[in-house]
N, C-alpha and C positions, 0 to 999 in steps of 0.2 A: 619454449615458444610463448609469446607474450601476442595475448588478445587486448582488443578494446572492449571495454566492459560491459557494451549492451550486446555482443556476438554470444551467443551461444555455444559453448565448448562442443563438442564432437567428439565421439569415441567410438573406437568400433565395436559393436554389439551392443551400443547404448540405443535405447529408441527415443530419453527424452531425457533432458539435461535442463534444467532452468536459468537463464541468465541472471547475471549479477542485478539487472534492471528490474526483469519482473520478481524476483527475490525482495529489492530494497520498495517494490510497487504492496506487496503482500503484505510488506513489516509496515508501510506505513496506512493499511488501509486496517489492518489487525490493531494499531496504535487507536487510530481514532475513533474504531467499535468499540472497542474495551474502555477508554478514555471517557466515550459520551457518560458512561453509570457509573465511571469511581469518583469524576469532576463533584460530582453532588454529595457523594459520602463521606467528603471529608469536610463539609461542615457542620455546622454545631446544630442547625434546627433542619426542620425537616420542609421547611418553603425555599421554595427558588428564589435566590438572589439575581440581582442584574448582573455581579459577576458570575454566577453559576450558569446564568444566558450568553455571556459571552464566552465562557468557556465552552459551551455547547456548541457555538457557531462553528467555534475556533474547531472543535472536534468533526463537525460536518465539514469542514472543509478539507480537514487531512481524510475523511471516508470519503468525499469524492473526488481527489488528488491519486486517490488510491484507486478505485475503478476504475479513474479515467486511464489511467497510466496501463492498465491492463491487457485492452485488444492492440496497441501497437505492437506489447512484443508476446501477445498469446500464439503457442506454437499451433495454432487451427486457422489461423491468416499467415497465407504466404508471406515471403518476406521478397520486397522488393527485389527486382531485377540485376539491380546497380550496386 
């Protein structure tokens, strides 16, 4: 049986299964926490560069790409009617 990828699989006696969506929502919001503090340790001195600020952005925006992505397919909000 072939699902689309943001459904939720379903089994019986399962109570909660995570979709391929909120899984890839997790990996990408776990990328950009971990990302914000290693962007900086790999360079050579110990002051923030302007790229080590724009690495930063770059990394807040995958941690709120990652949130954001979360309450549409968290299983504590219904899911659409349709």
């Amino acid at each position: 049986m072939v699902q689309a990828w943001n459904l939720r699989p379903k089994y019986p006696g399962q109570k909660w299964c995570p979709s391929a969506e909120f899984v890839e929502s997790a990996l990408i919001f776990f990328y950009g926490s971990t990302n914000i503090f290693l962007e900086h340790l790999g360079g050579s001195s110990s002051e923030w560069s302007a790229q080590d600020m724009e690495h930063l952005a770059i990394t807040v925006l995958f941690i709120g790409g990652g949130l954001v992505s979360h309450p549409p397919v968290s299983p504590s909000i219904p899911s659409p009617p349709f």
